[in-house]
Backbone as JSON, one array per atom type, in Angstrom:
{
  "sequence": "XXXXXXXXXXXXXXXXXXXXXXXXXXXXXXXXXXXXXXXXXXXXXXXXXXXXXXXXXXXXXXXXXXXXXXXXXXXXXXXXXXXXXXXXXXXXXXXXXXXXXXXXXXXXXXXXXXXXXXXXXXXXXXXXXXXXXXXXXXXXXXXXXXXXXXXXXXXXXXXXXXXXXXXXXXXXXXXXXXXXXXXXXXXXXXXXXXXXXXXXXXXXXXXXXXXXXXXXXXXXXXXXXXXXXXXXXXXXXXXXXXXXXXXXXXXXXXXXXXXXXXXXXXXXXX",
  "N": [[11.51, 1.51, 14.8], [13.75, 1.78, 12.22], [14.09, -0.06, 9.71], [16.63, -0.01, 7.89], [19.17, -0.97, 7.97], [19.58, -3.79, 6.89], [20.71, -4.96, 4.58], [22.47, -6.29, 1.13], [24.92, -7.82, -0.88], [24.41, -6.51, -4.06], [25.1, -4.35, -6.19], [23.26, -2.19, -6.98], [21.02, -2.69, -5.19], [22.74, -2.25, -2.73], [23.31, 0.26, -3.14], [20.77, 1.62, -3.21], [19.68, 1.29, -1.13], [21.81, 2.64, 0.67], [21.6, 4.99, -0.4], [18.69, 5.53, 0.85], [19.44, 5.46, 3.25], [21.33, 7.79, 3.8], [19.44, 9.75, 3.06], [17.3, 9.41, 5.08], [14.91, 8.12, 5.12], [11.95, 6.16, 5.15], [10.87, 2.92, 3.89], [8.34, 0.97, 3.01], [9.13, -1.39, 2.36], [11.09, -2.95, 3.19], [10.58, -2.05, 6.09], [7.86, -4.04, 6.2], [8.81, -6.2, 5.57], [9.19, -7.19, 2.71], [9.14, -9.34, 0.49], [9.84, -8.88, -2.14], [12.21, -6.94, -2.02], [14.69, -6.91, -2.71], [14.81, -7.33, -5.46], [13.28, -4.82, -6.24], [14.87, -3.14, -4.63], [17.11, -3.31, -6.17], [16.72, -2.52, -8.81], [16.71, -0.49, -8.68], [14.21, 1.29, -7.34], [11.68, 1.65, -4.84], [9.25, 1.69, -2.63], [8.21, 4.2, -0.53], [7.45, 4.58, 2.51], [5.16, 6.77, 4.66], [4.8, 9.24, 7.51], [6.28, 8.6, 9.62], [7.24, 4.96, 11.25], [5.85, 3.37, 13.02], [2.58, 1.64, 13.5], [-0.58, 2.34, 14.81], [-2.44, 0.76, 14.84], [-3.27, -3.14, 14.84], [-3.04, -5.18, 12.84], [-3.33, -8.44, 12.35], [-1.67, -9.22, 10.01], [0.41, -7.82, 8.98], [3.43, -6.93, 9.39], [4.89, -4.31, 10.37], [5.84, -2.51, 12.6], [3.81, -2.23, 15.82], [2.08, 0.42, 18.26], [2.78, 3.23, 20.38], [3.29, 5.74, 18.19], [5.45, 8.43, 17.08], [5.52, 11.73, 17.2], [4.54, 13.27, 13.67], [6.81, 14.22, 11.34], [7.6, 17.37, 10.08], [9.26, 17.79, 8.22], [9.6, 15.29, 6.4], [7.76, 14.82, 3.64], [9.71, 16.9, 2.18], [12.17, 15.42, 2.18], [11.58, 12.79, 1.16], [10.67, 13.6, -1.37], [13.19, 14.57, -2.36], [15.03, 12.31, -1.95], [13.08, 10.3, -3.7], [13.92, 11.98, -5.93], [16.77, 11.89, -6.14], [17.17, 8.98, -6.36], [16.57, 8.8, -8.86], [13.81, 8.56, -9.91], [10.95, 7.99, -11.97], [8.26, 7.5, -11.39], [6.27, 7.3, -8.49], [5.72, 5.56, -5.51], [3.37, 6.41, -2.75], [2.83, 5.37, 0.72], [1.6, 4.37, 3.79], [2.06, 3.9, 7.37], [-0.88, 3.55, 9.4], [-2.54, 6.1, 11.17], [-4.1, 6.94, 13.66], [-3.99, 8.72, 15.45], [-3.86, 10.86, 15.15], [-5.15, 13.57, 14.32], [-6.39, 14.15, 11.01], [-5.64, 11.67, 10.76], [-3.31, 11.68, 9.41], [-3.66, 12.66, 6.66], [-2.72, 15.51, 5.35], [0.26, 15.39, 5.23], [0.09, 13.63, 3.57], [-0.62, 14.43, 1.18], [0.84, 17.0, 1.24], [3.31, 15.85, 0.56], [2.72, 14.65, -1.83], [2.48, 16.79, -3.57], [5.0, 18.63, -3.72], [6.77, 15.99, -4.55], [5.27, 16.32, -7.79], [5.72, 18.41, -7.79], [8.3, 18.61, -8.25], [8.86, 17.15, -10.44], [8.22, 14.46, -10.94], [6.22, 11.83, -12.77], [4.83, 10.49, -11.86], [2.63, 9.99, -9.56], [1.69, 7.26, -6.59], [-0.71, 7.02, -4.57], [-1.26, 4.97, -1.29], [-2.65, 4.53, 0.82], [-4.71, 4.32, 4.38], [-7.26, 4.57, 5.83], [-8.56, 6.66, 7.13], [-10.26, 6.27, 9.12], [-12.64, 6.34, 8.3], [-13.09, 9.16, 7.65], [-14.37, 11.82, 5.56], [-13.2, 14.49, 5.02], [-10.58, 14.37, 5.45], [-10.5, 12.73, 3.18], [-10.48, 13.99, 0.99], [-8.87, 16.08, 1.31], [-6.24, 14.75, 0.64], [-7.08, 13.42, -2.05], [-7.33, 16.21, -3.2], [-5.03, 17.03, -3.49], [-4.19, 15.65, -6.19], [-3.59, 13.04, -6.77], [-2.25, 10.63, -9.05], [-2.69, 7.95, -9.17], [-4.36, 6.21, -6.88], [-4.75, 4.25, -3.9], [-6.39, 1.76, -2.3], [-6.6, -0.84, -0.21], [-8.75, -3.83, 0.69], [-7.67, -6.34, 1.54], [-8.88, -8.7, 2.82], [-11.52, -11.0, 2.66], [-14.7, -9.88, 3.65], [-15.11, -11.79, 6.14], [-13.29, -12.56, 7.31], [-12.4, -10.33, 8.7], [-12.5, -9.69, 11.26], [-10.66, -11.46, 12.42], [-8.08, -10.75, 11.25], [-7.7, -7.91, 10.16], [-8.18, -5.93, 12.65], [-9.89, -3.17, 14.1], [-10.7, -2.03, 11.7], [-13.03, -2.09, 8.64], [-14.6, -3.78, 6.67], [-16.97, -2.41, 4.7], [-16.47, 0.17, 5.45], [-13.96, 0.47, 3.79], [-14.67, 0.16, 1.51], [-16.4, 2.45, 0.76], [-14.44, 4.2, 1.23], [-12.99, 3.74, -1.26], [-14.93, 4.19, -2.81], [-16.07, 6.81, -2.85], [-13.22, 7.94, -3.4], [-13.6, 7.37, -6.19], [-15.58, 8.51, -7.01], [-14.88, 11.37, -7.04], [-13.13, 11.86, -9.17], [-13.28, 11.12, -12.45], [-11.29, 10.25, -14.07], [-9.58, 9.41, -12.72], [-7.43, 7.04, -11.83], [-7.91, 4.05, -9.49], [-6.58, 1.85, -7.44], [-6.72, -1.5, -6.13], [-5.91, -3.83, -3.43], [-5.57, -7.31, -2.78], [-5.04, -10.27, -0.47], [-4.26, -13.14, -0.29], [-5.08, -16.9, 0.69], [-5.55, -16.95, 3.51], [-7.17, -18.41, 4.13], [-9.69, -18.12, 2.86], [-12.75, -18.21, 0.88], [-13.15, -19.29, -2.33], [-15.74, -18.14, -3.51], [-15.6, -16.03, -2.13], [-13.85, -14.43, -3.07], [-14.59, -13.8, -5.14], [-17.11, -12.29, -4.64], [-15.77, -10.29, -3.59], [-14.28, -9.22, -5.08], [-16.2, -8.05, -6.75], [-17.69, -6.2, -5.38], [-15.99, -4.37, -5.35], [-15.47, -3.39, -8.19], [-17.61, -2.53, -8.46], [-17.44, -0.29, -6.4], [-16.07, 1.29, -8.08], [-13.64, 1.14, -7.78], [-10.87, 0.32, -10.73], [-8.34, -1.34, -11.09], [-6.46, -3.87, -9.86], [-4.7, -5.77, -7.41], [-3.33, -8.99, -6.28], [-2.18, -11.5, -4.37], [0.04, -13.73, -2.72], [-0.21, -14.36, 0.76], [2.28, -14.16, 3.08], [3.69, -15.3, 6.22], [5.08, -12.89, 7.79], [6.44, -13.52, 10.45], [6.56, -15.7, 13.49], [4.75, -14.83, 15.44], [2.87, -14.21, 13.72], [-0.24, -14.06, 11.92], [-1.07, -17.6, 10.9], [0.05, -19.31, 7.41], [-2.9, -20.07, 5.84], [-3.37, -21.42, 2.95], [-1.26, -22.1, 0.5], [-1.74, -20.69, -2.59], [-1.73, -22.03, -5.83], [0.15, -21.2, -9.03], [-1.41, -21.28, -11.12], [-4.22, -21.14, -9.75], [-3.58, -18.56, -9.84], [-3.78, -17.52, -12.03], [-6.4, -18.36, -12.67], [-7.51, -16.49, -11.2], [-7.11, -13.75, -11.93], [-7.84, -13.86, -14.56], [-10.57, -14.56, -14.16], [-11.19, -11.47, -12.93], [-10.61, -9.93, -14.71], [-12.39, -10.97, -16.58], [-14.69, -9.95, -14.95], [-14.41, -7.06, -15.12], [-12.58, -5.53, -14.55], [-9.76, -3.16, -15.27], [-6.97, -3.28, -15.4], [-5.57, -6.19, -14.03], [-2.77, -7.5, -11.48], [-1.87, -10.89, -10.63], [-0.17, -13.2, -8.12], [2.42, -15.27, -6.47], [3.69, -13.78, -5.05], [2.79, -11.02, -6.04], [2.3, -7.51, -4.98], [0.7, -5.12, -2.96], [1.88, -2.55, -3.59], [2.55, -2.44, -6.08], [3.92, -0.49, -8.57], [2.24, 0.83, -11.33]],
  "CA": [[12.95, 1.5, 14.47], [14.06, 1.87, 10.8], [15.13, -1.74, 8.76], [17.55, 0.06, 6.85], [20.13, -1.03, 8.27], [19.44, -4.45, 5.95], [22.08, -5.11, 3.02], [22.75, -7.44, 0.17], [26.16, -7.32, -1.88], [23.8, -6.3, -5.13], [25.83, -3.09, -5.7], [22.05, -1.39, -6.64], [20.57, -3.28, -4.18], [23.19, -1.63, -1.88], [23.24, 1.88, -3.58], [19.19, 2.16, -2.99], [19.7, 1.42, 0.81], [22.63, 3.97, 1.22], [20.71, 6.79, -0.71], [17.32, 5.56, 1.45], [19.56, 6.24, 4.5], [21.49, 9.24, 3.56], [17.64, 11.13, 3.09], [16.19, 9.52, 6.54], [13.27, 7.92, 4.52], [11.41, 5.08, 5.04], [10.19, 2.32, 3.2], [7.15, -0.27, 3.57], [9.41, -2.52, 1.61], [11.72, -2.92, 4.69], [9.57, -2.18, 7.51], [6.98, -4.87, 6.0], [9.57, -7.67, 5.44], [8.23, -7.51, 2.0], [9.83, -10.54, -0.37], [10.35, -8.48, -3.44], [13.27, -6.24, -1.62], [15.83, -7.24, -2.97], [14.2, -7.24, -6.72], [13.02, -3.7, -6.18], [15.85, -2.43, -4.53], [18.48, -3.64, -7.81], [16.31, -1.57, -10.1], [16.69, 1.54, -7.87], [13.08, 1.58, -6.96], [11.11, 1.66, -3.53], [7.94, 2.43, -2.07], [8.27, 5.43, 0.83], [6.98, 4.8, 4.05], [5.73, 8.48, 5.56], [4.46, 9.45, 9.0], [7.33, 7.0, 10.96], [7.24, 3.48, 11.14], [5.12, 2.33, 13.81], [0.97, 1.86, 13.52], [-1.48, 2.24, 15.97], [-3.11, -0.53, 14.66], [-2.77, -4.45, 15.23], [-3.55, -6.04, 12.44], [-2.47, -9.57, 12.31], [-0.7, -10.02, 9.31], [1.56, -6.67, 9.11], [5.13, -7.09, 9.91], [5.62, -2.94, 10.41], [6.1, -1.95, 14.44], [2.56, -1.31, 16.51], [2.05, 1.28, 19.67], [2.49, 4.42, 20.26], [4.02, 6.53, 17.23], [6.18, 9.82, 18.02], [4.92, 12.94, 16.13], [4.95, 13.28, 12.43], [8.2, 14.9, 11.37], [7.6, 18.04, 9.15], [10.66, 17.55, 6.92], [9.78, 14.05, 6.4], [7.49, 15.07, 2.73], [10.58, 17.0, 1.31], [13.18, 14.57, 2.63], [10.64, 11.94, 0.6], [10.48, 13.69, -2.7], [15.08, 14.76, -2.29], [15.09, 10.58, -2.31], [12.82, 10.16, -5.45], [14.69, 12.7, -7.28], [18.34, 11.03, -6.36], [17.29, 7.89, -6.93], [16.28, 9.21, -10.6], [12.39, 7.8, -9.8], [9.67, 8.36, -12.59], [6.82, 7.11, -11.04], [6.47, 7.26, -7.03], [4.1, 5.12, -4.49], [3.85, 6.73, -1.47], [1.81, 4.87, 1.85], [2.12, 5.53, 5.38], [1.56, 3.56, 8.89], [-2.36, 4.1, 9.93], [-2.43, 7.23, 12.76], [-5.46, 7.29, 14.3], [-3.76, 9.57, 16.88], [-3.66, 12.01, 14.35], [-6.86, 14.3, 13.87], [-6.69, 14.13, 10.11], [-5.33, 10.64, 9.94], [-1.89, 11.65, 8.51], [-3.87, 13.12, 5.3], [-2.31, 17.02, 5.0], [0.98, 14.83, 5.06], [0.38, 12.52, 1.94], [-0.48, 15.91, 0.39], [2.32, 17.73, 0.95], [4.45, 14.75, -0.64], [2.3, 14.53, -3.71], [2.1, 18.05, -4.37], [6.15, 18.47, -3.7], [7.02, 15.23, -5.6], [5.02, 16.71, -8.44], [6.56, 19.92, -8.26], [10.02, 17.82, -8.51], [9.16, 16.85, -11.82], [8.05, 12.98, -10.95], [5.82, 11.86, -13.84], [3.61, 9.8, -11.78], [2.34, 9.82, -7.69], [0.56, 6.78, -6.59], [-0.84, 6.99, -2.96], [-1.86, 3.98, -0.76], [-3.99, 5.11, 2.13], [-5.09, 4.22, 5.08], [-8.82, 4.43, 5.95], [-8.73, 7.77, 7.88], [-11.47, 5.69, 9.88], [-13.41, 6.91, 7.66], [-13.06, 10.65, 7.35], [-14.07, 12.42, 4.1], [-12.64, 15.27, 4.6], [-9.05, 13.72, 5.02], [-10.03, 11.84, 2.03], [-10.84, 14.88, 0.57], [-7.5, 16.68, 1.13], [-5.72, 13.77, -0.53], [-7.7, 13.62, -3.72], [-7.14, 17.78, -3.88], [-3.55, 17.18, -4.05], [-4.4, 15.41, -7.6], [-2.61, 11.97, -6.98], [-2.63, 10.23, -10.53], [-3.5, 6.85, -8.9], [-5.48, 6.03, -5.85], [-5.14, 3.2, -3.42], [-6.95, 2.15, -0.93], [-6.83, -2.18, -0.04], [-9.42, -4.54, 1.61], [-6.9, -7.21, 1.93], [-9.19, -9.73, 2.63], [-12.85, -11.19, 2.49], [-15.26, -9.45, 5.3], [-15.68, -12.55, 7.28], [-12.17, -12.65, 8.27], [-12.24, -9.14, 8.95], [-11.94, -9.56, 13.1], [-8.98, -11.75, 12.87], [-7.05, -10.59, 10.08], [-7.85, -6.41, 10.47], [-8.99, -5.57, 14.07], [-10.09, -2.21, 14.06], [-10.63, -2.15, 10.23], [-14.34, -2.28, 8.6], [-14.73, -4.0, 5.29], [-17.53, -1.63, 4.35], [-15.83, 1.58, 5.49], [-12.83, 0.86, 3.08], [-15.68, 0.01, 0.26], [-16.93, 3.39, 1.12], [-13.56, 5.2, 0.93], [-12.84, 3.3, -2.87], [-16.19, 5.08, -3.94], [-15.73, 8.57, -2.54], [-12.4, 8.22, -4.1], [-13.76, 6.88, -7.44], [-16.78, 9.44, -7.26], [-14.05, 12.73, -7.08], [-12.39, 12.58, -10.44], [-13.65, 10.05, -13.61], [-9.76, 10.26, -14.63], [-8.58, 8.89, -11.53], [-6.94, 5.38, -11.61], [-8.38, 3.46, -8.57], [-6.18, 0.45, -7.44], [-7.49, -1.95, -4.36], [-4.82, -5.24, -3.34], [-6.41, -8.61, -1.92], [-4.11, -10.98, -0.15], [-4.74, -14.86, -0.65], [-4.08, -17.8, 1.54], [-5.41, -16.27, 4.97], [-8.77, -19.03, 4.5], [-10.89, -17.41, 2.09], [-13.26, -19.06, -0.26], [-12.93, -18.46, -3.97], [-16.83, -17.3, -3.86], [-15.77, -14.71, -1.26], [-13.03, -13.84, -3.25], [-15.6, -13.32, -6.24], [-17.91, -11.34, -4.33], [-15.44, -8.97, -3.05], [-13.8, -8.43, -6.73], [-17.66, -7.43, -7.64], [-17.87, -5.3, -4.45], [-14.59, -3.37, -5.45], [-15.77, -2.93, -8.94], [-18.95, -1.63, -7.88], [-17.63, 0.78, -5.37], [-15.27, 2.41, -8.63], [-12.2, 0.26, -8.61], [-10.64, -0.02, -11.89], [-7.52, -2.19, -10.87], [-6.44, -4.91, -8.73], [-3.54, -6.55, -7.21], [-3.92, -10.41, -5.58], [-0.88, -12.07, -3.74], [0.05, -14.75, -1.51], [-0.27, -13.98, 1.92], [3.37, -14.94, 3.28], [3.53, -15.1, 7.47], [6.05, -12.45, 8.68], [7.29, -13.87, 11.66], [5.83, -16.7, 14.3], [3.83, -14.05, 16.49], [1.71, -13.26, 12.71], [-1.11, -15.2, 11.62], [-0.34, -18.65, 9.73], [-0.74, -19.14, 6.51], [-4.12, -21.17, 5.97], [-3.07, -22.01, 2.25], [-0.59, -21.78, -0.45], [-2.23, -20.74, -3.77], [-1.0, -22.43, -7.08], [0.52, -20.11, -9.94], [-2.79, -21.85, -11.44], [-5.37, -20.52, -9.28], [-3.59, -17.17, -9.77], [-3.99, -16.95, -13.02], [-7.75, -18.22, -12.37], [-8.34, -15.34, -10.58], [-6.68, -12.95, -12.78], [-8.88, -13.95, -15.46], [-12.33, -13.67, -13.89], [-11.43, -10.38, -12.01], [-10.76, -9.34, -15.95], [-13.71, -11.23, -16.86], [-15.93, -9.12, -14.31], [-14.5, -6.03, -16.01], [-10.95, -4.81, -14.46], [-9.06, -2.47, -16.19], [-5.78, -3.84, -15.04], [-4.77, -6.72, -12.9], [-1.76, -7.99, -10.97], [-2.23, -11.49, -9.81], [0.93, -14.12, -8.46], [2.54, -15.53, -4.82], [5.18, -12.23, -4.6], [2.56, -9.99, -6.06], [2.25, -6.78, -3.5], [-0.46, -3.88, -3.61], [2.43, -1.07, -3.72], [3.32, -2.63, -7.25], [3.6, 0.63, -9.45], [1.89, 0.68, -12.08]],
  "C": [[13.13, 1.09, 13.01], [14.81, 0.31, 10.69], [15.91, -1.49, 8.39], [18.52, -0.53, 7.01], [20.88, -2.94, 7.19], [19.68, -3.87, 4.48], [22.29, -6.51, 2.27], [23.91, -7.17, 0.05], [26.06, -7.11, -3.26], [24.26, -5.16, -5.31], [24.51, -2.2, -6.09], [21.68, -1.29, -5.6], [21.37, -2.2, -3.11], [23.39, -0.1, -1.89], [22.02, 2.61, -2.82], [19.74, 2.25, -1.09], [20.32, 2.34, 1.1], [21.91, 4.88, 0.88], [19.19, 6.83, 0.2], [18.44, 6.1, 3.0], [20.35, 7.41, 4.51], [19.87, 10.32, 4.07], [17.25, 10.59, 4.11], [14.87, 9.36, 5.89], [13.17, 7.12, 5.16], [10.82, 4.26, 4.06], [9.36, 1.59, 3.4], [8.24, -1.45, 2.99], [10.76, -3.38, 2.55], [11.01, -3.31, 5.8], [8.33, -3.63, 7.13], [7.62, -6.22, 5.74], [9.53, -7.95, 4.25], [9.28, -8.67, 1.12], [10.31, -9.85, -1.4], [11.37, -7.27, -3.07], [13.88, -6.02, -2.2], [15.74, -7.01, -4.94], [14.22, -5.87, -6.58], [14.43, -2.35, -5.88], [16.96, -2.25, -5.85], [18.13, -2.88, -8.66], [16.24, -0.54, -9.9], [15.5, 1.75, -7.66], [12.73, 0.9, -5.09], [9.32, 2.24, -3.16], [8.25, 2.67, -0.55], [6.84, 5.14, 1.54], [6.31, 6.08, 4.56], [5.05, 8.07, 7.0], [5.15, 8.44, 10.2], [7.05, 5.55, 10.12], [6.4, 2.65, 12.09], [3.21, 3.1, 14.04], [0.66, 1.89, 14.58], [-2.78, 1.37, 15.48], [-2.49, -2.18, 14.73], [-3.37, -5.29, 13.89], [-3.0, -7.0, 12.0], [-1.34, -10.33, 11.48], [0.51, -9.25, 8.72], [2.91, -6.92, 10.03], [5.48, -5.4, 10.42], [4.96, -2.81, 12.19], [4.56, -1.4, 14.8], [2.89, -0.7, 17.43], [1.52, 2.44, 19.47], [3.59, 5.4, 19.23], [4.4, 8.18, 17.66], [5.02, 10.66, 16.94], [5.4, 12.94, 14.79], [6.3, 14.19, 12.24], [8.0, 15.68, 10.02], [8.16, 17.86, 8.03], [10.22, 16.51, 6.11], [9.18, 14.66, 4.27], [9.12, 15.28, 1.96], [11.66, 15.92, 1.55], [12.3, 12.98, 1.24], [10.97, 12.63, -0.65], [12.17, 14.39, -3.06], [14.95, 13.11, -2.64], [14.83, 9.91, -3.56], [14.01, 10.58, -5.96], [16.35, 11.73, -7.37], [18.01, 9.81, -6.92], [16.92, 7.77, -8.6], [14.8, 8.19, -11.07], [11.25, 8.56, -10.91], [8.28, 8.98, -12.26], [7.08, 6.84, -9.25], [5.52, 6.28, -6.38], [4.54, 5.54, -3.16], [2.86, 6.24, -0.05], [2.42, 5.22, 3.32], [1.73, 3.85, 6.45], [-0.25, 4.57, 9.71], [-1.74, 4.79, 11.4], [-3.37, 7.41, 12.65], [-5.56, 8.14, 15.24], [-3.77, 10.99, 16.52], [-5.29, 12.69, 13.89], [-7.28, 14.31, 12.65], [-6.28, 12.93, 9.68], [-3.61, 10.82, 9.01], [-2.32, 12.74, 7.19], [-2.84, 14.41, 4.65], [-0.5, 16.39, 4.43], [1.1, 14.38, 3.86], [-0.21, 13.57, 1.08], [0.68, 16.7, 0.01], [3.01, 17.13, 0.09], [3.82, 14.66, -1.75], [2.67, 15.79, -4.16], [3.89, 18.69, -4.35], [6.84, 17.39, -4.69], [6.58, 15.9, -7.01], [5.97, 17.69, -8.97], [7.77, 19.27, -8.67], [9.75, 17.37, -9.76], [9.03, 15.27, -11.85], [6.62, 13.16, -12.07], [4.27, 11.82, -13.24], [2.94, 9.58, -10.33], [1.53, 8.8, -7.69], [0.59, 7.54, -4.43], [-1.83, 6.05, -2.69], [-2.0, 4.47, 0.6], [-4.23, 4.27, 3.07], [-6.11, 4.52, 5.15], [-9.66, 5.8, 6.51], [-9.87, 7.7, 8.55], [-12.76, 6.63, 9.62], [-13.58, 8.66, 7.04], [-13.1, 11.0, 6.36], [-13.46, 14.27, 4.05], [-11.14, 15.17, 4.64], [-8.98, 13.0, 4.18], [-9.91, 12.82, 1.38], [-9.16, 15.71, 0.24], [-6.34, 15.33, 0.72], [-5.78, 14.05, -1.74], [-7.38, 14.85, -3.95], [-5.87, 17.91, -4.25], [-3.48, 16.82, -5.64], [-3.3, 14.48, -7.94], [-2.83, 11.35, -8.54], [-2.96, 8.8, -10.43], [-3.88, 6.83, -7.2], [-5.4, 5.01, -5.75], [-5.18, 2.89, -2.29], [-7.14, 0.36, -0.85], [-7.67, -2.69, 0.74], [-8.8, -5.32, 2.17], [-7.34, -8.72, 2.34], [-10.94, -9.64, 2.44], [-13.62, -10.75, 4.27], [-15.32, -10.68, 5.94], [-14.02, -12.93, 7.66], [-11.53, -11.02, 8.84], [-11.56, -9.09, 10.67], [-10.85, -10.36, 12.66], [-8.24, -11.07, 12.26], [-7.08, -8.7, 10.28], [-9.0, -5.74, 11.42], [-8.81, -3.84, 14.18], [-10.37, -1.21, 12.48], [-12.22, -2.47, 9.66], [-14.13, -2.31, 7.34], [-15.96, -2.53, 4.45], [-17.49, -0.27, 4.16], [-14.64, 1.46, 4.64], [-13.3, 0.67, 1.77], [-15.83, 1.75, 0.17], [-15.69, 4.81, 1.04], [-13.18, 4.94, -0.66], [-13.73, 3.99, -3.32], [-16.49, 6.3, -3.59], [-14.22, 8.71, -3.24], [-12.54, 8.42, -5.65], [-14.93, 8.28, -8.04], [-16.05, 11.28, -7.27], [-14.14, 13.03, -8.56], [-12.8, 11.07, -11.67], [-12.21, 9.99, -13.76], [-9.1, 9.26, -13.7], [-8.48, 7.5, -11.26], [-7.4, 4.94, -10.08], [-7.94, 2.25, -8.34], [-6.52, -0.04, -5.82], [-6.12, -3.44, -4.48], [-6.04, -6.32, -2.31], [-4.98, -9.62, -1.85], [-5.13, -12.59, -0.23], [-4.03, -15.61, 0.63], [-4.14, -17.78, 2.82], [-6.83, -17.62, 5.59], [-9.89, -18.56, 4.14], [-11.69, -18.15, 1.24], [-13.09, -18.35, -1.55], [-14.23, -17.96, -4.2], [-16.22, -15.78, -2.98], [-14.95, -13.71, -2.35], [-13.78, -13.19, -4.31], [-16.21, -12.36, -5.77], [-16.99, -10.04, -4.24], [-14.79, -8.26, -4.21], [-15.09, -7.52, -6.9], [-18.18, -6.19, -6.59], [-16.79, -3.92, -4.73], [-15.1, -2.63, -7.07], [-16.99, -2.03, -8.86], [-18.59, 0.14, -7.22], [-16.63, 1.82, -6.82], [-13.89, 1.97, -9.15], [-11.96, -0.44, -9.97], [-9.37, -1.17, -11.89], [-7.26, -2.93, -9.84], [-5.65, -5.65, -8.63], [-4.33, -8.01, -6.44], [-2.56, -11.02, -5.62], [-0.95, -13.03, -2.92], [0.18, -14.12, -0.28], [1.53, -15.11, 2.41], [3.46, -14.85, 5.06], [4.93, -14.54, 7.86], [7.18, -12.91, 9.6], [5.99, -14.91, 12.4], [4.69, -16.3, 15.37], [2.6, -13.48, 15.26], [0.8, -14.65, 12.61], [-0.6, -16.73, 10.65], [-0.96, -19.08, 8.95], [-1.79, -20.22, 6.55], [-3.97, -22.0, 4.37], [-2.02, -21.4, 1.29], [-1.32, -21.87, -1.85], [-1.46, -21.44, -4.96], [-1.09, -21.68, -8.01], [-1.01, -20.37, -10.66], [-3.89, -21.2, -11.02], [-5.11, -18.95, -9.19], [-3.69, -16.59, -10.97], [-5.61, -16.8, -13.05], [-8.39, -16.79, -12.3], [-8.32, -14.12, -11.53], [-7.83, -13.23, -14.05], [-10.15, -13.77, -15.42], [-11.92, -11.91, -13.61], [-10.99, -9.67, -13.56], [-11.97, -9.66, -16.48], [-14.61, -10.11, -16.28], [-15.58, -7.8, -14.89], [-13.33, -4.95, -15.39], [-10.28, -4.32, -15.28], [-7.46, -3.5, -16.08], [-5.82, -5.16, -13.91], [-3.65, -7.92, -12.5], [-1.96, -9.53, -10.24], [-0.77, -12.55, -9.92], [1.25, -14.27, -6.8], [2.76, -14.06, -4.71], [3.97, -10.93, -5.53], [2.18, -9.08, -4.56], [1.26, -5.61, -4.25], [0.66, -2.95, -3.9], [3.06, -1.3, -5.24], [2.88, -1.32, -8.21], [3.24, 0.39, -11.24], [2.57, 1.38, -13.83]]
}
């Protein structure tokens, strides 16, 4: 069931929401509860939701609807890149709800919308992915669309992998970052890590050096904030301090770009 229905009295703020429900989009920035809403929305920006709103995955610290998801909705792409254009959007990020029910994973989908957005005259497509439980040839038809960034998140350190992303394989989303990275030399490569779930700062090291390895050139790092009372709780609150820390090695080790702060989010456009 769509968030939209959530309003400020920010007259942007309230513009973006009417023109998101006019077009029948979605957003992650809604459906995910995300903190920077209200910010995002005022400046007329969003990051589009596609394939519905509800995963067929559980993973513990996602606020967006699990089960069983209806069928993708043809329209949904152009209805997605009609929205950009009204909202007078540059630069796009477009992510989805993991379908595993789906034989290609959603992929032909986050195609269509790049290669439509494009055609619309947007400057810039990112796309944030899902894992297509591995599949390279649904990574494959992605990358052919000729997104201009690439992202694909671990979210945390493998040893909290079972609690934190059940049905999720640290190594298989290593493994999609470097089949992404190994397509196109050109191709921006951004990965997000959430903080605060009970990680050590070596893990957090290793897995920067694991991400760079696999191809990743950029990198978001955020506070982990707890949804609601049925999500995981947080294990710590980082200090603006240890986020600059991080930010500084994960440039140290040799990041092109990165985003680090509580309210940073992976769909931050670059």
């Amino acid at each position: 069931m769509s968030r939209l229905k959530i309003v400020t009295s920010l007259p942007q703020h309230q513009a973006t929401v009417e023109s998101l429900a006019r077009a029948k989009v979605n957003t992650i920035c809604l459906e995910s509860n995300c903190p920077n809403v209200g910010g995002c929305f005022s400046r007329g920006t969003a990051t589009f939701l596609i394939l519905g709103t509800v995963c067929t995955r559980s993973c513990a610290f996602c606020a967006v609807d699990k089960g069983k998801p209806l069928p993708p909705d043809p329209a949904e792409p152009f209805r997605v890149t009609g929205a950009a254009r009204k909202l007078g959007l540059k630069r796009v990020v477009i992510t989805s709800v993991t379908r595993d029910d789906l034989e290609d994973g959603g992929a032909g989908y986050f195609a269509q919308t790049v290669r439509l957005l494009k055609a619309g005259g947007i400057e810039a497509v990112e796309v944030l992915i899902p894992d297509f439980q591995g599949s390279e040839p649904s990574l494959a038809v992605v990358l052919e669309a000729r997104p201009d960034i690439f992202a694909h998140n671990l979210e945390t350190v493998p040893r909290l992998y079972p609690s934190v992303r059940p049905g999720a394989c640290y190594q298989r989303s290593l493994r999609v970052i470097e089949k992404a990275a190994g397509f196109s030399a050109n191709l921006r490569i951004k990965a997000g890590i959430m903080l605060g779930l009970g990680e050590q700062e070596s893990e957090v090291l290793a897995a920067m050096k694991d991400l760079l390895q696999a191809g990743c050139n950029m990198l978001t790092l955020g506070q982990y904030l707890q949804p609601t009372i049925a999500h995981l709780p947080v294990a710590e609150y980082l200090t603006p301090e240890m986020f600059e820390k991080y930010r500084l090695s994960a440039l140290d080790l040799g990041f092109q770009k990165v985003w680090s702060g509580p309210l940073v989010r992976s769909s931050i456009a670059y």
